[in-house]
VEXDREN-2710 file (C-alpha; in Angstrom, 1 decimal):
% VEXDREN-2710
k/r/px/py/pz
1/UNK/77.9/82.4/108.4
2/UNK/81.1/84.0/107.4
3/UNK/79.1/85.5/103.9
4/UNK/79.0/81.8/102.7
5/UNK/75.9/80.2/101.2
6/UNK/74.8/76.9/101.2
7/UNK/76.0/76.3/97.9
8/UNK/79.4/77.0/99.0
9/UNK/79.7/75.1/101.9
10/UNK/78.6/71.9/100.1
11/UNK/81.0/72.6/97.7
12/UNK/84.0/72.8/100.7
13/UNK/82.3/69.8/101.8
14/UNK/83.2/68.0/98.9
15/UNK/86.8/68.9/98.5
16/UNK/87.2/67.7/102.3
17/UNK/85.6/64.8/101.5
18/UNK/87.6/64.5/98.2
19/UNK/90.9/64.8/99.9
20/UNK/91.0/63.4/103.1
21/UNK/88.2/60.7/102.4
22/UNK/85.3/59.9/104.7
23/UNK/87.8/57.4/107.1
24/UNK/89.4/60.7/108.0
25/UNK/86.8/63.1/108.8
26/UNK/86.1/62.4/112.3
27/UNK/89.7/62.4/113.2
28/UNK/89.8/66.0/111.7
29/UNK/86.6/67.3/113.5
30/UNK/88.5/65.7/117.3
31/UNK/91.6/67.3/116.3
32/UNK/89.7/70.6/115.5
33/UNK/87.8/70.4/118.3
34/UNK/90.8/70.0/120.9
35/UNK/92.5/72.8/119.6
36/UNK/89.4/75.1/119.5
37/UNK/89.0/73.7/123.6
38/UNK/92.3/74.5/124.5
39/UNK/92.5/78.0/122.3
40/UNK/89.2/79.4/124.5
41/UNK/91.0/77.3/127.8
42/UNK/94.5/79.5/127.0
43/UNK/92.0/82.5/126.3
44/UNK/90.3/82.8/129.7
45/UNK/93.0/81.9/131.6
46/UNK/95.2/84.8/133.3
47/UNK/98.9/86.0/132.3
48/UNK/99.9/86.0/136.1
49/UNK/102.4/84.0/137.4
50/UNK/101.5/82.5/141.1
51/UNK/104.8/82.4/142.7
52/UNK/103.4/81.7/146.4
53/UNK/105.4/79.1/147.8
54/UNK/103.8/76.0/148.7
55/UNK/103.2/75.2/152.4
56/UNK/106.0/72.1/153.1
57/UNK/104.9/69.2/155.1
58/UNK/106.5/68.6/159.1
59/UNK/107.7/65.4/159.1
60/UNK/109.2/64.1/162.6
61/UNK/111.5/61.8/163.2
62/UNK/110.9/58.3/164.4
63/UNK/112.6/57.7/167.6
END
């Protein structure tokens, strides 16, 4: 994975850890997570722009 062992990645791990503290982790990982969701959402999406009117409503008057 990306040309890191595991020796590495338990060493990142431990910096993490280090600075943000265990309390923090899972807040990190949501926050990651939503961005990565809405990255691939923005990615798949198309550039066009629907500019078809909406069809309005008839709406008759009470007499």
């Amino acid at each position: 994975m990306f040309g890191l062992g595991s020796t590495e990645l338990i060493i990142i791990l431990a910096l993490v850890m280090i600075i943000f503290g265990a309390g923090k982790l899972p807040e990190i990982g949501g926050a990651l997570g939503k961005g990565l969701r809405s990255f691939k959402k923005a990615a798949q999406e198309s550039d066009e722009i629907d500019i078809t009117p909406e069809p309005e409503e008839k709406k008759e008057d009470p007499k």
